[in-house]
C-alpha positions as CSV (number, residue, x, y, z in Angstrom):
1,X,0.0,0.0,0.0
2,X,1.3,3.7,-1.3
3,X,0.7,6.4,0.9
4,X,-0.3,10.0,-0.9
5,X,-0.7,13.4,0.3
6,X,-2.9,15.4,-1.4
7,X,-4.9,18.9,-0.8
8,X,-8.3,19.1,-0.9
9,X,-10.1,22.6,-0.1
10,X,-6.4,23.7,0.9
11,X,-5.8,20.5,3.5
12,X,-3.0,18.3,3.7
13,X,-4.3,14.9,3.5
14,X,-2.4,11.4,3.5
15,X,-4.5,8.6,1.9
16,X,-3.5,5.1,1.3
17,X,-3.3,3.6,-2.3
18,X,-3.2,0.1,-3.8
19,X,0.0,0.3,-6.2
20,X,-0.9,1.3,-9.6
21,X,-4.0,3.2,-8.6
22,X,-2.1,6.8,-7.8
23,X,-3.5,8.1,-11.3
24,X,-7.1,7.0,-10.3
25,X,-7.3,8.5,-6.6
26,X,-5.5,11.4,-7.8
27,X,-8.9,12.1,-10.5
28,X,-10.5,11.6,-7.5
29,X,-9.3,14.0,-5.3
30,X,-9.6,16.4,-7.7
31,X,-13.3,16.1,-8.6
32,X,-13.9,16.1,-4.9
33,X,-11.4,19.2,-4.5
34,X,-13.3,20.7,-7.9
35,X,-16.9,20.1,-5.6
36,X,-16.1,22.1,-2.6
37,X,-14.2,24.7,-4.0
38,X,-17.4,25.4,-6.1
39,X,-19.3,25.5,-3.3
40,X,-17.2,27.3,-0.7
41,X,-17.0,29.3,-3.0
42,X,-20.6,30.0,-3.9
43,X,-20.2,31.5,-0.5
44,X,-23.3,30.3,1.1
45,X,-21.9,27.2,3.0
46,X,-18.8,28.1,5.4
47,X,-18.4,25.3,7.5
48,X,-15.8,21.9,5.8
49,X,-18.2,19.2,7.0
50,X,-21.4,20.7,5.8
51,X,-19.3,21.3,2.1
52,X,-17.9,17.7,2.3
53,X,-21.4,16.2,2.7
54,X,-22.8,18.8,0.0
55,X,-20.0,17.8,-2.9
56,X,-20.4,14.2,-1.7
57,X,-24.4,14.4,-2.2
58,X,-23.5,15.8,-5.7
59,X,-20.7,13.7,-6.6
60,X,-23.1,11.2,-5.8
61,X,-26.1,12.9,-7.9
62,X,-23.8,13.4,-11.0
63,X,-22.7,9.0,-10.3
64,X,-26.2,7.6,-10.2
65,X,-27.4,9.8,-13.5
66,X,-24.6,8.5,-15.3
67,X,-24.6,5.2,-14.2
68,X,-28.1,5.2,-15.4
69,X,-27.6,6.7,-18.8
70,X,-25.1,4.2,-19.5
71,X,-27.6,1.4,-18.6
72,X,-30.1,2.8,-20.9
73,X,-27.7,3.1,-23.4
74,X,-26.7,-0.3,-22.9
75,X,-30.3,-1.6,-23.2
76,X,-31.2,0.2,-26.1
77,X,-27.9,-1.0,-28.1
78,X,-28.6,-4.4,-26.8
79,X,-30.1,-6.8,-29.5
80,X,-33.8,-8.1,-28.1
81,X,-33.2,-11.7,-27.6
82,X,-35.9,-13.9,-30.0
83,X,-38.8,-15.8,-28.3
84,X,-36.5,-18.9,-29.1
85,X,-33.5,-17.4,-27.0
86,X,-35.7,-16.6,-24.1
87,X,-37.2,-20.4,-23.6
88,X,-34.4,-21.6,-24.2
89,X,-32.4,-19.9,-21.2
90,X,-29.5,-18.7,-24.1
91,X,-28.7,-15.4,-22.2
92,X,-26.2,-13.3,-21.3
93,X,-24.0,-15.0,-17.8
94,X,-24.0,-11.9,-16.5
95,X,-28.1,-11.5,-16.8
96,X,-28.8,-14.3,-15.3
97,X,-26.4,-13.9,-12.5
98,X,-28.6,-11.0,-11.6
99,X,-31.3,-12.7,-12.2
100,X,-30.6,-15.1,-9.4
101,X,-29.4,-12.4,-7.3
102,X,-32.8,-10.9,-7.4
103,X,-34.8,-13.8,-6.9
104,X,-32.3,-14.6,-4.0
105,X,-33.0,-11.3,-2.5
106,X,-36.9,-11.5,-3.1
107,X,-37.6,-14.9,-2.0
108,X,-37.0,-14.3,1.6
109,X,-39.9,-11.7,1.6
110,X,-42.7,-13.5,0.0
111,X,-44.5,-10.5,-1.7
112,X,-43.1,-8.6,-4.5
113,X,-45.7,-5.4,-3.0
């Protein structure tokens, strides 16, 4: 494990890293730095945890609509699998690993409502 300091809203932080991953936490830390900058200053939020939690709830935001975008865009470039395909179980591994991971999760409820 490497050890990095970085700055983030003009603090010295040391974080750990897996080696080869310095280029990735650095993005990081700079999307998070980018985040509360922007909102310190917007100059309506003063105190660091009340920004942290703010960028993190818009990091967040900004995650989840593009992580759904790409899903959609995924679906719609997908081929719809034939009748023949369906009954016959010839899907994706990946699809039916959710699949079971689903009904896994469900069947200890018993109601789907």
């Amino acid at each position: 494990m490497k050890q990095l300091e970085v700055q983030i809203m003009g603090q010295s932080y040391l974080l750990g890293c897996p080696e080869g991953g310095e280029s990735s936490l650095l993005d990081a830390v700079e999307r998070v730095d980018s985040a509360m900058c922007k909102i310190r200053d917007a100059g309506k939020v003063r105190a660091r945890d009340r920004i942290a939690v703010l960028a993190a709830l818009n990091l967040a935001s900004e995650f989840s609509q593009q992580s759904a975008a790409a899903v959609q865009a995924m679906a719609a470039a997908a081929p719809p699998a034939s009748s023949h395909e369906l009954e016959s179980g010839a899907q994706d591994p990946r699809l039916m690993s959710l699949i079971e991971r689903l009904d896994s999760a469900l069947s200890g409820d018993g109601h789907l409502l």
